[in-house]
Backbone bond lengths (Angstrom), bond angles and torsions (degrees), N, CA, C in turn:
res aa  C-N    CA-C-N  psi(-1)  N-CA   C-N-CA  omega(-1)  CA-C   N-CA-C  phi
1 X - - - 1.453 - - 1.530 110.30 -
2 X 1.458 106.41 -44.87 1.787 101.96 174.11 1.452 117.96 -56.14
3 X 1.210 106.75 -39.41 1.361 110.44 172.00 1.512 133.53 -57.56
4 X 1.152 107.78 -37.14 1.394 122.17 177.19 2.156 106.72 -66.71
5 X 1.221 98.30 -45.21 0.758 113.58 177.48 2.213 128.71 -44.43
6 X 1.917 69.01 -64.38 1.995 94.73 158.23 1.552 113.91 -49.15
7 X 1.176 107.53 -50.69 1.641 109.45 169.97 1.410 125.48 -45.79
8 X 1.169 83.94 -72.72 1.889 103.43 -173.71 1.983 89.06 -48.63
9 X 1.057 110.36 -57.57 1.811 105.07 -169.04 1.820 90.91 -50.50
10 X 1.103 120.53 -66.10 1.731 119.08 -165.28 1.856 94.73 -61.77
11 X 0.644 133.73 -55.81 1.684 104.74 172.52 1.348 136.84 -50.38
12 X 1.562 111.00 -12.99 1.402 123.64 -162.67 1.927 85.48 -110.81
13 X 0.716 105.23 -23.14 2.055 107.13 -178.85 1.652 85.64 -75.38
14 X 1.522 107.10 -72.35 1.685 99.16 -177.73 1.619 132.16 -37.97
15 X 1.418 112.76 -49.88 1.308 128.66 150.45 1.425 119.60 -4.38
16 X 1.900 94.92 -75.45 0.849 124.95 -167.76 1.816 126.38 -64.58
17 X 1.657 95.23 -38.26 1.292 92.59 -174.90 1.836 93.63 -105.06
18 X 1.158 126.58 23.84 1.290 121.68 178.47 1.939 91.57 -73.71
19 X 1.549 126.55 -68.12 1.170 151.40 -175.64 1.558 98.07 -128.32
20 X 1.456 108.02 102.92 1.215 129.07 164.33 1.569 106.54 -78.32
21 X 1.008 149.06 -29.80 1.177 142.92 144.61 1.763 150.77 -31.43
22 X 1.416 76.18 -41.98 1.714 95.14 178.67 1.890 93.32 -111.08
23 X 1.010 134.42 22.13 1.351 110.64 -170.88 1.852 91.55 -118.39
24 X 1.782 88.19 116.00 1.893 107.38 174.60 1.109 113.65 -106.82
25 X 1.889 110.99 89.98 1.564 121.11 -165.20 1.577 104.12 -83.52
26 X 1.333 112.44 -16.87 1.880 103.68 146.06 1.457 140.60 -63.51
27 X 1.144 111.43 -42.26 1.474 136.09 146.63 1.247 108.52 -31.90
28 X 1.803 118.42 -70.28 1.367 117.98 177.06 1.776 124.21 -50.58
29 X 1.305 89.62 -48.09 1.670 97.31 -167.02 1.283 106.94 -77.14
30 X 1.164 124.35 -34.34 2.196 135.88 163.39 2.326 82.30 -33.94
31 X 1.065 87.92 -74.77 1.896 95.93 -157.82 1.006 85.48 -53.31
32 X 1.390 145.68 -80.47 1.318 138.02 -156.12 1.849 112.11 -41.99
33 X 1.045 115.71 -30.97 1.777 113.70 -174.22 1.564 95.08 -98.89
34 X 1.073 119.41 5.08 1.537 113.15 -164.76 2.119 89.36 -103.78
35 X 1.004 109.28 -48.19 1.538 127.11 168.73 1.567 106.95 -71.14
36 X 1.421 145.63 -6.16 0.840 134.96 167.95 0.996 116.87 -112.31
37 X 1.807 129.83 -9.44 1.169 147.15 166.28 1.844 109.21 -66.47
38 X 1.220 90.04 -49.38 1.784 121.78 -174.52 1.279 85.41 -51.07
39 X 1.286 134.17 -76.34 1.280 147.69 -165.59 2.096 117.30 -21.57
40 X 1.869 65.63 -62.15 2.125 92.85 -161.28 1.259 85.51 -66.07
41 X 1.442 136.45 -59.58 1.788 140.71 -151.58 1.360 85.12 -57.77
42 X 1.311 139.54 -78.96 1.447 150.23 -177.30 1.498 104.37 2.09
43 X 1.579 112.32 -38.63 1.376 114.66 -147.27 1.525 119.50 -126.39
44 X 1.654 82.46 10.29 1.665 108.54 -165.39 1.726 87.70 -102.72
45 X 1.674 103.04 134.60 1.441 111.30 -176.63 1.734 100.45 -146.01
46 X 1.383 102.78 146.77 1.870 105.43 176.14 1.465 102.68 -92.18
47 X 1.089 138.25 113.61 1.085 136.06 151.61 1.726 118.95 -75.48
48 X 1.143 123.15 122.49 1.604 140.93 169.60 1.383 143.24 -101.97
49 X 0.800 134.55 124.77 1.185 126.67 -160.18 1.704 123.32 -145.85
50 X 1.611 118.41 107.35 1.983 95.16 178.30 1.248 130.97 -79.60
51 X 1.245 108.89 152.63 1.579 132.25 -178.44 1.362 118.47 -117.28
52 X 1.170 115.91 123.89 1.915 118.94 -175.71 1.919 103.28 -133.04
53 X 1.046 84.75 151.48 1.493 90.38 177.04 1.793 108.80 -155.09
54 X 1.246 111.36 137.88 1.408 89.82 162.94 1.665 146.19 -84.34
55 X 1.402 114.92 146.47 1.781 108.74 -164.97 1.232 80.93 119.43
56 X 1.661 104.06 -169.51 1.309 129.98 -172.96 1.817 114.81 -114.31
57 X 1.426 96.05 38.42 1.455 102.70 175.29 1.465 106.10 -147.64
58 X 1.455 111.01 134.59 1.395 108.02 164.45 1.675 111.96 -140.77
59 X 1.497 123.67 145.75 1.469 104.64 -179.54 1.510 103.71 -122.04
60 X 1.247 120.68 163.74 1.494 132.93 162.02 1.370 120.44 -82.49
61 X 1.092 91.95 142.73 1.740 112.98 -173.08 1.382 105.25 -57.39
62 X 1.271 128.23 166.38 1.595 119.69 -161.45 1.342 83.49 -84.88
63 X 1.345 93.31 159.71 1.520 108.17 168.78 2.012 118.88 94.32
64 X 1.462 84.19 -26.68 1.268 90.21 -177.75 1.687 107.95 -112.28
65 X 1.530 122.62 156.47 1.378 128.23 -178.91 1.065 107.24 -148.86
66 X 1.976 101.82 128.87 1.549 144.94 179.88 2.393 103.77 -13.56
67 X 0.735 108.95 139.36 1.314 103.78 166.01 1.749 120.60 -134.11
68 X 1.151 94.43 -22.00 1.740 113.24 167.93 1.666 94.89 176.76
69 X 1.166 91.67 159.65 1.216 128.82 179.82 1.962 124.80 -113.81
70 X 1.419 133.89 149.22 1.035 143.03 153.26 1.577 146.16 -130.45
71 X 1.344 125.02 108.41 1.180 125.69 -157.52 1.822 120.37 -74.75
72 X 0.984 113.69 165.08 1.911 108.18 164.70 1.710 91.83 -113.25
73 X 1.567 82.34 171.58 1.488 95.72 -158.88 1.492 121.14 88.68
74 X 0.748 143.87 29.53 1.410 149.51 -144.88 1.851 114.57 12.34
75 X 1.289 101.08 36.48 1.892 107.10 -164.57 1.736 90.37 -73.20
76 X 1.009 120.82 123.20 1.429 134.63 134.98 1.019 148.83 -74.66
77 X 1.655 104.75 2.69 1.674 133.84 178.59 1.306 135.74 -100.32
78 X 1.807 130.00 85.38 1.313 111.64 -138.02 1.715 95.20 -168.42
79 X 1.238 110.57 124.49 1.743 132.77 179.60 1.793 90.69 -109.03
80 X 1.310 65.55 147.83 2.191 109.13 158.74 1.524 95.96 -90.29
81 X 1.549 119.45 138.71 1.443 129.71 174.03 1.311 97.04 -136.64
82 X 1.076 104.35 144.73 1.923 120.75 -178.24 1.610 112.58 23.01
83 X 1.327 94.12 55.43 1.613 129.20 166.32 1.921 91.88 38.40
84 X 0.952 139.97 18.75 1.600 129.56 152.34 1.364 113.22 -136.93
85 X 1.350 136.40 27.32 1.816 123.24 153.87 1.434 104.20 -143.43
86 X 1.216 108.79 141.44 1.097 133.94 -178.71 1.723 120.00 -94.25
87 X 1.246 108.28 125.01 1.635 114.91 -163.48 1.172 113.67 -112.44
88 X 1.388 131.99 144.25 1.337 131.95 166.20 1.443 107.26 -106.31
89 X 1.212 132.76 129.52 1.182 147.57 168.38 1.380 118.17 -55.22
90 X 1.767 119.34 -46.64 1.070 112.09 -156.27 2.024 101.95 -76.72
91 X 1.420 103.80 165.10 1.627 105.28 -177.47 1.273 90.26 -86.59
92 X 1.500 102.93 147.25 1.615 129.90 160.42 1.654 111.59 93.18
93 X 1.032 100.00 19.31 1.996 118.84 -174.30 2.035 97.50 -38.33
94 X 1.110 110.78 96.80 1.559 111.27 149.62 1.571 102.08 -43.64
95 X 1.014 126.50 -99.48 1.334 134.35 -166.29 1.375 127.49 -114.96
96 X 1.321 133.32 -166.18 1.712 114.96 -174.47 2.099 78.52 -176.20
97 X 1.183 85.94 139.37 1.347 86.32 -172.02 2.043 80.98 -140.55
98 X 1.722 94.16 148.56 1.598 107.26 173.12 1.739 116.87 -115.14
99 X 1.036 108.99 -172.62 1.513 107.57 150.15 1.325 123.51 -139.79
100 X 1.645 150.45 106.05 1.095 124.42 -130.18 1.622 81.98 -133.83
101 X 2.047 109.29 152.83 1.298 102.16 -162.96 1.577 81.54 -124.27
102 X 1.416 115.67 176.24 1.657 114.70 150.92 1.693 94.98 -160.08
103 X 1.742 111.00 146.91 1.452 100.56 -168.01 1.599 85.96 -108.58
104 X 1.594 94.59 155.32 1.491 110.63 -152.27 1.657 87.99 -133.66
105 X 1.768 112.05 154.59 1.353 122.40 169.28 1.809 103.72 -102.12
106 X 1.381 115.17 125.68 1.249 129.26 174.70 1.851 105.85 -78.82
107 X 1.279 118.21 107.19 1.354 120.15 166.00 1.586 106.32 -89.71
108 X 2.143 96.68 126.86 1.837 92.47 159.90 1.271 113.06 -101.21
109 X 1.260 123.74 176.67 0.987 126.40 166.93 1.983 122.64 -99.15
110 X 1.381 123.70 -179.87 1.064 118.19 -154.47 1.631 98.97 -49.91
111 X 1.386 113.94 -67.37 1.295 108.23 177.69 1.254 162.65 -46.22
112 X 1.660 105.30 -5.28 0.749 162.49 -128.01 1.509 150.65 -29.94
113 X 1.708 86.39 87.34 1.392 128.02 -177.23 1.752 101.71 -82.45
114 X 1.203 98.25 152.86 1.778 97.54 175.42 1.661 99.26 -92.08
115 X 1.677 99.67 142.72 1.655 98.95 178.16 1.236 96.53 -84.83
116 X 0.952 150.39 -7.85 1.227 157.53 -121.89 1.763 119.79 12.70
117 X 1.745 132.75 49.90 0.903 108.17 128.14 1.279 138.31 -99.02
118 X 1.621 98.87 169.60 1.382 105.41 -178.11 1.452 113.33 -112.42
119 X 1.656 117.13 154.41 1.424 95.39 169.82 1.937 104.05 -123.65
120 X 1.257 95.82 158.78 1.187 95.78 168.08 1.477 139.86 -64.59
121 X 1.468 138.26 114.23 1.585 93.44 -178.90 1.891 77.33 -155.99
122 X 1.326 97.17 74.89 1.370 100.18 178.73 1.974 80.25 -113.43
123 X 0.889 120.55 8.49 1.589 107.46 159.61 1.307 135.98 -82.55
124 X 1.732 85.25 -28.34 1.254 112.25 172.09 1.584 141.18 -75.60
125 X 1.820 96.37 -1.00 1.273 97.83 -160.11 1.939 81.57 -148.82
126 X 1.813 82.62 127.01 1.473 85.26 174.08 1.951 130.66 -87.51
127 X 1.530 92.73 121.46 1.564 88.46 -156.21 2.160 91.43 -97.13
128 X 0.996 123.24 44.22 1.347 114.27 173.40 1.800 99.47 -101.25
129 X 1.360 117.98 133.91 1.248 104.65 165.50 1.731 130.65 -118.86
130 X 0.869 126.29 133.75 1.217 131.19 -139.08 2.023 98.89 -67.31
């Protein structure tokens, strides 16, 4: 990876001092993060998953966070609390069921087939929005 890196800089020096005039190393570096952005999103996936419990509480597995929620009883009344369990309001909750997501990086391999792991890095990335 350093290497690639060393390159790409010594082509962009050459570039550069080929026609110092015409060379737009903002221009360049805009495309370059725009293709390396392209890249990472490519590989960025939500993984989801449901959760039920009985009562009027259910929580998500670490790693993962609440996205809606559904009550029994026909309750239609229902908060996220400390951003991983999902609550039903109404009294006497049979059950409480969630849906819990976490976004995951898809690694391929050389050939490029997906191995299918994933990693976590919904820690890494702040999902509150203002």
């Amino acid at each position: 990876m350093k290497m690639r890196v060393v390159v790409l800089l010594a082509v962009i020096a050459m570039f550069c001092a080929a026609d110092a005039q015409t060379c737009a190393l903002d221009n360049l570096m805009s495309s370059l993060t725009q293709s390396v952005a392209s890249s990472v999103l490519q590989r960025v996936t939500l993984v989801c998953i449901n959760v039920s419990a009985r009562g009027s509480l259910v929580n998500c597995p670490r790693g993962y966070k609440p996205t809606c929620c559904s009550c029994g009883n026909a309750c239609g009344s229902w908060d996220i609390r400390n951003d991983q369990t999902c609550h039903c309001q109404c009294a006497n909750q049979d059950w409480t069921s969630a849906r819990c997501c976490r976004i995951a990086v898809i690694f391929r391999t050389v050939n490029g087939v997906m191995n299918g792991t994933n990693v976590d890095i919904s820690t890494d990335i702040n999902t509150d929005i203002p």
